[in-house]
Structures are given as C-alpha cells and as structure tokens.
LOKOLGU-862386 format. One record per residue: residue in one letter; x, y, z of N, C-alpha, C in turn. Coordinates in Angstrom, 3 decimals. Layout:
N
+------+----------+----------+----------+----------+----------+----------+----------+----------+----------+
| resn |      n.x |      n.y |      n.z |     ca.x |     ca.y |     ca.z |      c.x |      c.y |      c.z |
+------+----------+----------+----------+----------+----------+----------+----------+----------+----------+
|    A |        X |        Y |        Z |        X |        Y |        Z |        X |        Y |        Z |
...
+------+----------+----------+----------+----------+----------+----------+----------+----------+----------+
//
This chain:
89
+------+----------+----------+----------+----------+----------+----------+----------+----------+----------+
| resn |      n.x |      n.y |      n.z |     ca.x |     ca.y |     ca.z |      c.x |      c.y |      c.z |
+------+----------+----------+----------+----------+----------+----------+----------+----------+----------+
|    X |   98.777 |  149.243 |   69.727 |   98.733 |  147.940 |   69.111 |   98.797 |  146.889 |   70.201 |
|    X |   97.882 |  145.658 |   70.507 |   98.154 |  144.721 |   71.696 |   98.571 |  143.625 |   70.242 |
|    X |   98.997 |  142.608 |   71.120 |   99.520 |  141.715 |   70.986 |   99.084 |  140.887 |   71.243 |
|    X |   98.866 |  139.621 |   70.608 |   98.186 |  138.327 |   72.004 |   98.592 |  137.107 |   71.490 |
|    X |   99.924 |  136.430 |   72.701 |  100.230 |  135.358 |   72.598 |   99.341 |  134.247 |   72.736 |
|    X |   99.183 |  133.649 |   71.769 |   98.723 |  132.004 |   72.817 |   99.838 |  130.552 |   72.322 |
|    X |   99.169 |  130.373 |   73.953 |   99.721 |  129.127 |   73.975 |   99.286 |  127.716 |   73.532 |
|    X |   99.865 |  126.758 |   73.310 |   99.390 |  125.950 |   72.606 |   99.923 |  124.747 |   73.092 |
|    X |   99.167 |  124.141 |   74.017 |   99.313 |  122.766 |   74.724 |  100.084 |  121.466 |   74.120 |
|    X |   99.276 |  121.408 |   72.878 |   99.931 |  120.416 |   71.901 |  100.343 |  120.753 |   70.593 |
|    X |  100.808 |  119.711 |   69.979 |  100.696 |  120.627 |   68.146 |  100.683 |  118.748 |   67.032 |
|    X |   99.937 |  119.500 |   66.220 |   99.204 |  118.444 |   65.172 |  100.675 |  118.236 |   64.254 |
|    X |  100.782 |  116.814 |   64.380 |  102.121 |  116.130 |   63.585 |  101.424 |  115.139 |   62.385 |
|    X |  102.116 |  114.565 |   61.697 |  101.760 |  113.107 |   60.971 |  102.686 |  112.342 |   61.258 |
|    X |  102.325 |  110.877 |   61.635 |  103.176 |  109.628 |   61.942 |  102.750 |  108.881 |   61.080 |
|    X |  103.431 |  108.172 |   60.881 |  103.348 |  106.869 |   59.507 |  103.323 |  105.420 |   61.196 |
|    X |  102.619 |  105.103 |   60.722 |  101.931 |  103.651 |   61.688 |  101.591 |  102.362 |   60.389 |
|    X |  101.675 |  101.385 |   60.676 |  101.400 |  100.192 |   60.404 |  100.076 |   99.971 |   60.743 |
|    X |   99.630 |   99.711 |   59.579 |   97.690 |   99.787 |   60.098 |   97.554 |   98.598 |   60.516 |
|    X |   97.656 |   97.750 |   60.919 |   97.766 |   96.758 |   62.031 |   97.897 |   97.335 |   63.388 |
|    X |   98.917 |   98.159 |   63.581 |   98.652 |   99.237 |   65.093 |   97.805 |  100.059 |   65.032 |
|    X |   97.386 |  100.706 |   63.566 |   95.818 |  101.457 |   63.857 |   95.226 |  101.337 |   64.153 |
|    X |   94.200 |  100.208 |   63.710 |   93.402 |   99.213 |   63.877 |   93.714 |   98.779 |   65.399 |
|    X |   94.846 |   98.336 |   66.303 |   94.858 |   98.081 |   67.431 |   94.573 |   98.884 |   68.347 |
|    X |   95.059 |  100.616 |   67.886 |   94.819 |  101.784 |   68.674 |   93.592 |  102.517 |   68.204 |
|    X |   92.871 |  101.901 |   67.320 |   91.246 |  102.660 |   67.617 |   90.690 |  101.531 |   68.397 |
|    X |   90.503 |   99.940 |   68.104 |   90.075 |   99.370 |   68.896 |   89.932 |  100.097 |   70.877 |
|    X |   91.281 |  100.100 |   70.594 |   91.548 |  100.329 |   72.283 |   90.886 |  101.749 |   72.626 |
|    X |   91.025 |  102.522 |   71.571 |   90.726 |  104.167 |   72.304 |   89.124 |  103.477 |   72.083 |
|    X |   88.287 |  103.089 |   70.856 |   86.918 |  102.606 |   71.377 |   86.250 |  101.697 |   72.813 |
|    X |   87.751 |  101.439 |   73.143 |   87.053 |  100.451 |   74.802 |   87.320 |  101.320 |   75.892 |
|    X |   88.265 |  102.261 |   75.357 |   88.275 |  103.029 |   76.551 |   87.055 |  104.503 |   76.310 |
|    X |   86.507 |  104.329 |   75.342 |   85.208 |  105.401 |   75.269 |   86.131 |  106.751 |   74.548 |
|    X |   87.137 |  106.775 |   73.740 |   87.393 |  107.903 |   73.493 |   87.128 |  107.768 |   71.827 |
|    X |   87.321 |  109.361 |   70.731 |   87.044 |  109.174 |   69.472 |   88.062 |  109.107 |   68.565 |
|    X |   89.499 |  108.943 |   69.252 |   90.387 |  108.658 |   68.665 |   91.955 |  107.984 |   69.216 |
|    X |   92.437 |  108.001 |   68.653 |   93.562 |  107.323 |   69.463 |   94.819 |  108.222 |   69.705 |
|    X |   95.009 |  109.946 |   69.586 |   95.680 |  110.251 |   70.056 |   96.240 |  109.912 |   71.619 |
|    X |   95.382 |  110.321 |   72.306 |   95.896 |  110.197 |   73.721 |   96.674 |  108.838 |   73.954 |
|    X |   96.244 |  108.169 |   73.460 |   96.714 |  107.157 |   73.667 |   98.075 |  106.911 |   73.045 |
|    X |   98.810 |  107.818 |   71.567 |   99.943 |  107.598 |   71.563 |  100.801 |  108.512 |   72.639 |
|    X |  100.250 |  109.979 |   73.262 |  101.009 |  110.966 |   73.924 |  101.299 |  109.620 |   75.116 |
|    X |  100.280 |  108.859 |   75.502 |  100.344 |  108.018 |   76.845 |  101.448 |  107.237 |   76.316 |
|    X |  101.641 |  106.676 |   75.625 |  102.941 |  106.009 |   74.779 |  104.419 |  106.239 |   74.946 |
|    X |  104.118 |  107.589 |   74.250 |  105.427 |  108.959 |   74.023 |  105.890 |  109.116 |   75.452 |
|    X |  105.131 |  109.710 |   76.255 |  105.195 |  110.021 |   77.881 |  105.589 |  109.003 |   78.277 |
|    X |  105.234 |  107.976 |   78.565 |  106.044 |  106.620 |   79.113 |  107.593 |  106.150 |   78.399 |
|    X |  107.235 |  106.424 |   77.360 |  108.756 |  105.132 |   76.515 |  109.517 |  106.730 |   76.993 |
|    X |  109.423 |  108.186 |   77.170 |  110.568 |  108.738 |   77.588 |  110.525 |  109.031 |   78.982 |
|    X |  109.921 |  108.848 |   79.667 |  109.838 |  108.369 |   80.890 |  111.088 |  107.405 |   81.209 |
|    X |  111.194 |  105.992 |   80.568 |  112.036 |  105.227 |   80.795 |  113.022 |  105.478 |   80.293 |
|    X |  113.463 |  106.144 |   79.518 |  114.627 |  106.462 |   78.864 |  115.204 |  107.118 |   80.078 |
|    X |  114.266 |  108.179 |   80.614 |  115.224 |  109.517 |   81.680 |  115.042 |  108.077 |   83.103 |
|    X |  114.423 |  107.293 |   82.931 |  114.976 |  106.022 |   84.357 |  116.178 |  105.064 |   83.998 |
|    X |  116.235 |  105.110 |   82.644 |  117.477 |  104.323 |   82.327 |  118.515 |  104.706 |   82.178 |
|    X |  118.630 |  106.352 |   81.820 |  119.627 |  107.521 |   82.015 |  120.168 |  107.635 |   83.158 |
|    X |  119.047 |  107.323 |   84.327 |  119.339 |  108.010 |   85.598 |  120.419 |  106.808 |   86.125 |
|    X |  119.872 |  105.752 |   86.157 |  120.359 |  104.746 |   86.667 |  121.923 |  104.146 |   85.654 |
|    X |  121.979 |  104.834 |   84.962 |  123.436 |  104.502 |   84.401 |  124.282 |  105.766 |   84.762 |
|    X |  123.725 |  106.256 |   85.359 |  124.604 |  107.718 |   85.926 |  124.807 |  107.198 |   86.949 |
|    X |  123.884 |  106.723 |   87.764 |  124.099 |  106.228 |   89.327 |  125.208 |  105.122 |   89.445 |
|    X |  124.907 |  104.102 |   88.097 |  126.068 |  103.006 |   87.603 |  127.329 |  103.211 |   87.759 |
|    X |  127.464 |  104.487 |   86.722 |  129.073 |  105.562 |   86.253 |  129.279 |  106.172 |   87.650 |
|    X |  128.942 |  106.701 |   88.519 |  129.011 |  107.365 |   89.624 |  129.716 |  106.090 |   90.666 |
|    X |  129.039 |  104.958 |   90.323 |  130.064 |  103.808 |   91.737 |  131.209 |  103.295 |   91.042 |
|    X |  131.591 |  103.569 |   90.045 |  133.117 |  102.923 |   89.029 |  134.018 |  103.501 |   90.859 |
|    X |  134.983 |  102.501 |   90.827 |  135.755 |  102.824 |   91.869 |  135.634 |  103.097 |   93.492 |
|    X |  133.988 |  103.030 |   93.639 |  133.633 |  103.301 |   95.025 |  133.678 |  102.559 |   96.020 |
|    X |  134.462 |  101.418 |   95.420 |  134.868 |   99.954 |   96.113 |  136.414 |   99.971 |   96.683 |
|    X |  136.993 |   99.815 |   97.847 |  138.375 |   99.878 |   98.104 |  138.710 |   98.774 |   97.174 |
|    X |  139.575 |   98.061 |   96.847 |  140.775 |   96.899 |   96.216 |  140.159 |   95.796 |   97.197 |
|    X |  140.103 |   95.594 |   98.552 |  139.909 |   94.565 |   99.601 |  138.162 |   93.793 |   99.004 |
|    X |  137.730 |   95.239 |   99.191 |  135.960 |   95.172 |   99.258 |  135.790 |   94.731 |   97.955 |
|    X |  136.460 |   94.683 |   96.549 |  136.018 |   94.453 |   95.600 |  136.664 |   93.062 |   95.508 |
|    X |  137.791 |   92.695 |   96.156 |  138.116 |   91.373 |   95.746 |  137.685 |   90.537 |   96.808 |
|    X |  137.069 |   90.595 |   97.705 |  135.909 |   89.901 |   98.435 |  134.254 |   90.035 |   97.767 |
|    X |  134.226 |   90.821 |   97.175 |  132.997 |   90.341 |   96.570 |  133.015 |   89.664 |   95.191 |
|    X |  134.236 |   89.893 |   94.774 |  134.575 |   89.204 |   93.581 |  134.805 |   87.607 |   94.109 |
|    X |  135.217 |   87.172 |   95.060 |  135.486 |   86.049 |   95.503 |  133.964 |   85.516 |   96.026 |
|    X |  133.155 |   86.467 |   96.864 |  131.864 |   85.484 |   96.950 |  131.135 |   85.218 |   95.737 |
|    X |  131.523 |   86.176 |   94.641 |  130.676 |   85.959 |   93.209 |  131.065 |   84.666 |   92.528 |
|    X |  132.380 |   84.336 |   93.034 |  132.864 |   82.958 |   91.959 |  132.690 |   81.527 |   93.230 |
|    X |  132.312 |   82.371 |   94.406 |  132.412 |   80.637 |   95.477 |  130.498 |   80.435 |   95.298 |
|    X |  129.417 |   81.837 |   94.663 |  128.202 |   80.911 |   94.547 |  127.860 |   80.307 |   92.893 |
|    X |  129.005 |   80.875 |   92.059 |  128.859 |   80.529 |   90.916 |  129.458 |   79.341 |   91.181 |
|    X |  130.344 |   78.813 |   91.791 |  130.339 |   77.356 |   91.695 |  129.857 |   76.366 |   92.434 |
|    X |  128.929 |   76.919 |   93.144 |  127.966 |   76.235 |   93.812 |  126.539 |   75.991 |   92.786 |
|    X |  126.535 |   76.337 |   91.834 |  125.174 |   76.491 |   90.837 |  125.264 |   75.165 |   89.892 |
|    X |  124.315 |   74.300 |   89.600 |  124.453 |   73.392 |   89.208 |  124.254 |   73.641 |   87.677 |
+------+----------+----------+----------+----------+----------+----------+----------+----------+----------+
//
C-alpha cells in the first residue's frame, strides 16, 4: 500500500469584507495585472503580522532595560528631561 502526502502551500478560507474594500482590492489587483485579489490580502496578513512580531520584539527589548540604569544615571537623565522640557515654549 503507498501512501502519498501532499502538501499544501495555502488553504481556501471565507472572510466577510466590506464591499467598499472589495471593490478597492479588485481595483488594485486589476492595476497590478492580477485576476483577483487574494495575494494581495496574504501581502496584508504577512505584513500587519510582521509588525506585530516588530512590536513584540521591541517591547521585549523595552522589558529587558527596566533597571539597566544605575540610580545616578537615571536621575541625571531624568534631570536633563525636565531642564529641556522647560526650555520648550
């Protein structure tokens, strides 16, 4: 008996859209020469979690400096923060 896996790159969903963005995302997939507007939401999907794992990263990097300041170093920069805030008109 064989067996035969396949793989499957993508997989067919339904999204509920506002046909006002339909209409915006066939426009666009028609200027960019394509026959529909998938790609164009994966290009979407791929980006908005893209930024999520850059906004993740960078609040780790955030949480990671809590305390990496001696007492001296933080109340000297706390002091240049309030001598240009009162220099600001």
């Amino acid at each position: 008996m064989h067996v035969h896996a396949q793989h499957r790159s993508s997989m067919r969903t339904t999204i509920e859209i506002p046909d006002e963005l339909r209409a915006r995302l066939l426009a666009l997939a028609a200027r960019r020469g394509e026959n529909g507007f998938s790609h164009l939401v994966q290009e979407a999907i791929a980006r908005y979690l893209d930024d999520l794992d850059r906004q993740d990263e960078r609040a780790r990097k955030a949480k990671s400096a809590i305390g990496s300041l001696s007492e001296r170093d933080a109340q000297a920069l706390e002091d240049s923060v309030r001598s240009l805030r009162g220099s600001w008109r």
